[in-house]
N, C-alpha and C positions, 0 to 999 in steps of 0.2 A: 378697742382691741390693742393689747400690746403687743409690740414690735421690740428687736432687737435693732443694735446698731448695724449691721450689714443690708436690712432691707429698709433703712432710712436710706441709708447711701445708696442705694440702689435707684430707689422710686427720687432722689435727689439728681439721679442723670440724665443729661440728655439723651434723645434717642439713640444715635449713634454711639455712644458709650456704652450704651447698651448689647448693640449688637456684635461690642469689639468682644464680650463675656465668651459669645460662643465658637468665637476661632482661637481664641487665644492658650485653650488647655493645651492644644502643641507643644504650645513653645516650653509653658511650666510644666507640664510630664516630662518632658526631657526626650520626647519622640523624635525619629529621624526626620531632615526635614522632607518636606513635600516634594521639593525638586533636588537633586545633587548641587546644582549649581545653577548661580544666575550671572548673563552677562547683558549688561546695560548699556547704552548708546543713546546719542542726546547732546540737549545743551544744559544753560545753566540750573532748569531747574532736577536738573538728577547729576549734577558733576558733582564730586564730592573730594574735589584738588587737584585734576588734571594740570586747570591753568594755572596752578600755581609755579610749573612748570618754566611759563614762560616769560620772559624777562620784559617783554612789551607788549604784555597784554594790560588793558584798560578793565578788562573782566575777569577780577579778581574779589575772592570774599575771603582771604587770609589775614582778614586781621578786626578787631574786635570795633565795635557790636555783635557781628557774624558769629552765630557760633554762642551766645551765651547763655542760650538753655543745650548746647548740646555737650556730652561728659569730656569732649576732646578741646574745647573752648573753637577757635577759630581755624576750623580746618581748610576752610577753602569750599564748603558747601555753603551756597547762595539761600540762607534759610536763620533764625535765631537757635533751630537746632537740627532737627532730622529732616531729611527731605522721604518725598513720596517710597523712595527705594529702598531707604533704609526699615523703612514701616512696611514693607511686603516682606522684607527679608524677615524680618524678626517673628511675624506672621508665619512666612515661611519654614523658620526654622534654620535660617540662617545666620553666618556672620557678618558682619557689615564687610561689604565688600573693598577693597583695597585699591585705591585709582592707579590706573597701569601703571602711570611713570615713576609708583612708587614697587614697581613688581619687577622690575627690569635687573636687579640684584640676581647671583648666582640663589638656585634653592629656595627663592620667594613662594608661596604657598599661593597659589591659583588655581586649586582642584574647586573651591566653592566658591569663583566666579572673580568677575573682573569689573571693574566699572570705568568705561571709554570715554565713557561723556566728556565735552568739553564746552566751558561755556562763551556764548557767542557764535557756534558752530550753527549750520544749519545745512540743508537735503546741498543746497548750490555751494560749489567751493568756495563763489567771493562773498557769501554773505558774514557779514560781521568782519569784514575786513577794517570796517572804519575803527573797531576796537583793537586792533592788534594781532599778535599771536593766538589760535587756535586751531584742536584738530577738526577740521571738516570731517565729514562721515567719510567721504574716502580714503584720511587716514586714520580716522577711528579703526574702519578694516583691516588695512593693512596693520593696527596695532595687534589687534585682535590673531591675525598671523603670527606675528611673533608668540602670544601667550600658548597657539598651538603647537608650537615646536617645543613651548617648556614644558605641557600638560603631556605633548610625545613621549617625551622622553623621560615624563615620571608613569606615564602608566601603559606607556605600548597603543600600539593602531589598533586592537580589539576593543580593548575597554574604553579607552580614548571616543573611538566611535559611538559604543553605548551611551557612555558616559554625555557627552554634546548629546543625544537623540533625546536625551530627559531630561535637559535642564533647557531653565528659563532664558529665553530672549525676550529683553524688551527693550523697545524702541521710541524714543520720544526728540522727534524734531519737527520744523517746519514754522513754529513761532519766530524764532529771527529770519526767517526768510522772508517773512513781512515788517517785522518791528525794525532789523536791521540790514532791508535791502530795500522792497518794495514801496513801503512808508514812508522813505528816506530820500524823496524825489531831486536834493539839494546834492547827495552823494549816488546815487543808484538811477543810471536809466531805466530800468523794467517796468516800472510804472509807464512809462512815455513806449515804449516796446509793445508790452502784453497788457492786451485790458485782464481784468480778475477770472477771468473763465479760461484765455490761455495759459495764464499764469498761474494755475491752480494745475492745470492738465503738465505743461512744462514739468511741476516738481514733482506731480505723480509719478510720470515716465520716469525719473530721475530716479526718485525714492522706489522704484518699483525695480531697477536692475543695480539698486545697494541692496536692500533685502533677499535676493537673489544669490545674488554672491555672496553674504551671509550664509544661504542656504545652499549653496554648492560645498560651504567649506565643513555641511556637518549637521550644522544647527537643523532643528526641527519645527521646536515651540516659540511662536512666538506673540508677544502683545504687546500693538502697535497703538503706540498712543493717540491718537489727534489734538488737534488744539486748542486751546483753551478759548473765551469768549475775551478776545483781546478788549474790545473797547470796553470794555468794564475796570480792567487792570487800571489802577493809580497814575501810571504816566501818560497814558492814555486819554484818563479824564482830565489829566493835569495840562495836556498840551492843547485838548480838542473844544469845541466849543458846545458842548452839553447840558441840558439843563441840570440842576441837583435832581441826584435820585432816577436819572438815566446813564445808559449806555452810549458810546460811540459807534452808530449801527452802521456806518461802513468796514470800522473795524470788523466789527462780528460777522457781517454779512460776508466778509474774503475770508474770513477762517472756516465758516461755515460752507463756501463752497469747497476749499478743500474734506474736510472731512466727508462730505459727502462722497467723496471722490475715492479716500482713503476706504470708507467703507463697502462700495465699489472694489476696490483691490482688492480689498480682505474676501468678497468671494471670490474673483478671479482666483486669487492664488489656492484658496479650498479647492475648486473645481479642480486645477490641475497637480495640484501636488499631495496624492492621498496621503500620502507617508509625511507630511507636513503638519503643522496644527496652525493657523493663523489668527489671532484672535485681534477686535477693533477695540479700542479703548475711548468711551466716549468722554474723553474730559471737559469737552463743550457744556455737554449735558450736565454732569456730574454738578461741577464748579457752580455753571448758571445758577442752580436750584438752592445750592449754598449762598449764594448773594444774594438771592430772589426770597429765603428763607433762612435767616442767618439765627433766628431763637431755637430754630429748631436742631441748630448743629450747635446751641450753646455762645454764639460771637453778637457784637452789640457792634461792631462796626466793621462795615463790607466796601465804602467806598474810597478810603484811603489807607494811607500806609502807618507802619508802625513807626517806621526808621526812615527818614527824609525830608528832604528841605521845599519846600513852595508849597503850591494847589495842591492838595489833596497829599499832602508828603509825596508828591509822585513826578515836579521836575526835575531833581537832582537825588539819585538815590541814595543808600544809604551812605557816608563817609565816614571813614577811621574816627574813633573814639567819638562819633556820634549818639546821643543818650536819646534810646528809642524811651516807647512809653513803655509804663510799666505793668498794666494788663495784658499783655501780647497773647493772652490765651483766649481774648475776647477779639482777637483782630482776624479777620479773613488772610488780609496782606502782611509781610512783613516789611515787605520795600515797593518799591516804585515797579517792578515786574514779578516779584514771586510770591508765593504767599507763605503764610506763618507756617511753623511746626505742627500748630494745632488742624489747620486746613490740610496740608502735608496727611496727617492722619486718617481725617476723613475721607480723603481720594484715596489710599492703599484699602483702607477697607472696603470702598465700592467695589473697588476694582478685583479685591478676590471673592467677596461673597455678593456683591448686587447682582439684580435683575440683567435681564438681556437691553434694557436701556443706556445701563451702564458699559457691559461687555457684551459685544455681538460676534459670535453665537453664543459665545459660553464667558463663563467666568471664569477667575486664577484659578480657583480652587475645582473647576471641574475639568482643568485643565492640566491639573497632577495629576486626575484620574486617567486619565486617557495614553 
């Protein structure tokens, strides 16, 4: 039977490539996007140049390897090009979003959203303190104040109102709350403090009256990341004592109480606030399945990094003018804690069109509906 060249390339892809065909006409018709606006909160893996901000931060990705599949070269996202936000937006229908402290100009355009993230940040103030300068989520918030008084005063307290009721929140913290507080028993007492059950409930309570306040200030929709399957990540396996071809299941086993936790929240806060939308974002799940199943997302190597020095590229991450490899479209990681562009891809897409595995209750996408 003859085939043309468009259904070679097709039956040439992997599955996920596959399923990017049927969200994507959005964005090529030129249709409005799905949400008016997205704002993001987080650390390194959705900043995308907060820190570049600050002058003693240690967590910093403004300068090259970083950045060299992406069209701006080295912005300050923790990624060889897009990260997970940039790949929702686009999805979305949106612009890449503009990191606040580059919004702070008279007339800066922040009607289709803002991105707060900073990296090293986490739910507790001192986490990631050992790195330097960042905004914690409770100045993430209060940035997020400031962009309300600019969005005020370009579109009035009516539409202003509307406008936040339809657009995107999403939320991704709680990895440095372990990586660079609780795991860090040499600079952080918590571990000596909270076994993993208090201290999973601790940043609940915590993470549960930021969100809050969030949602006093407007906000409506939102999707709430969880965490990723830490002891699998490159530094991880580069610091822990693992056999090849496993995980560090203490790591996983503390991420996994939180999320259970977090998804716990995600009804609480349904239950009480109709006028709300909460949505849980399983990246535990999601990721897991991509390392556990790496042919089937198209990658040939899940356990180390692209970009970094020792075990598994994953004791020393990436550094300046470092020469990562040069398949990075086959790597799961890109450095020692984030993963590639091409993984990057694969979690935006779960995360608007998957099953309720991925998003509980609902997904991005029936999430505009609503």
């Amino acid at each position: 039977m003859k085939m043309d060249m468009p259904c070679l390339l097709v039956l040439a892809m992997p599955i996920w490539r596959l399923l990017l065909i049927s969200v994507w006409p959005n964005v090529v018709m030129g249709a409005p996007p799905l949400f008016p606006a997205m704002f993001v909160f987080g650390d390194s893996l959705v900043d995308d140049g907060n820190n570049n901000y600050f002058l003693n931060s240690l967590a910093k990705a403004n300068y090259a390897p970083y950045g060299i599949d992406f069209p701006g070269g080295a912005t300050g996202r923790f990624s060889n090009g897009k990260t997970p936000v940039d790949f929702l937006g686009e999805i979305l229908g949106l612009p890449y979003l503009p990191a606040f402290v580059n919004t702070l100009s008279e007339g800066s355009k922040v009607s289709s959203g803002v991105n707060y993230a900073s990296a090293a940040s986490g739910i507790l103030d001192e986490t990631g303190q050992n790195l330097g300068g960042r905004f914690n989520m409770g100045e993430q918030v209060r940035n997020f104040q400031t962009t309300l008084t600019q969005l005020r005063n370009q579109m009035g307290n009516k539409n202003l109102s509307q406008h936040l009721a339809k657009s995107l929140v999403v939320v991704n913290l709680g990895s440095n709350d372990y990586l660079n507080n609780y795991l860090l028993p040499e600079l952080y007492a918590t571990s000596f403090i909270y076994n993993p059950k208090d201290y999973a409930d601790l940043l609940i309570n915590r993470y549960k009256t930021q969100i809050l306040d969030l949602q006093s200030l407007g906000l409506r929709k939102f999707l709430l990341g969880g965490i990723g399957p830490l002891g699998c990540i490159p530094n991880q396996l580069a610091t822990g004592f693992t056999p090849p071809g496993q995980c560090r299941s203490f790591s996983n086993d503390i991420a996994a109480l939180f999320n259970d936790r977090l998804r716990s929240l995600v009804d609480e806060f349904n239950a009480d606030h109709n006028a709300s939308l909460f949505v849980y974002g399983n990246t535990f799940g999601a990721f897991f399945d991509i390392i556990n199943h790496p042919n089937t997302y198209g990658f040939s190597v899940s356990d180390r990094a692209c970009c970094g020095v020792g075990r598994n590229q994953g004791l020393i991450t990436c550094l300046p003018l470092s020469i990562p490899c040069t398949n990075r479209e086959e790597y799961v990681f890109w450095d020692a804690f984030h993963p590639s562009q091409a993984a990057n891809e694969v979690l935006a897409r779960r995360a608007f069109s998957g099953p309720p595995s991925d998003c509980y209750p609902i997904n991005v996408k029936h999430m505009a509906l609503m």
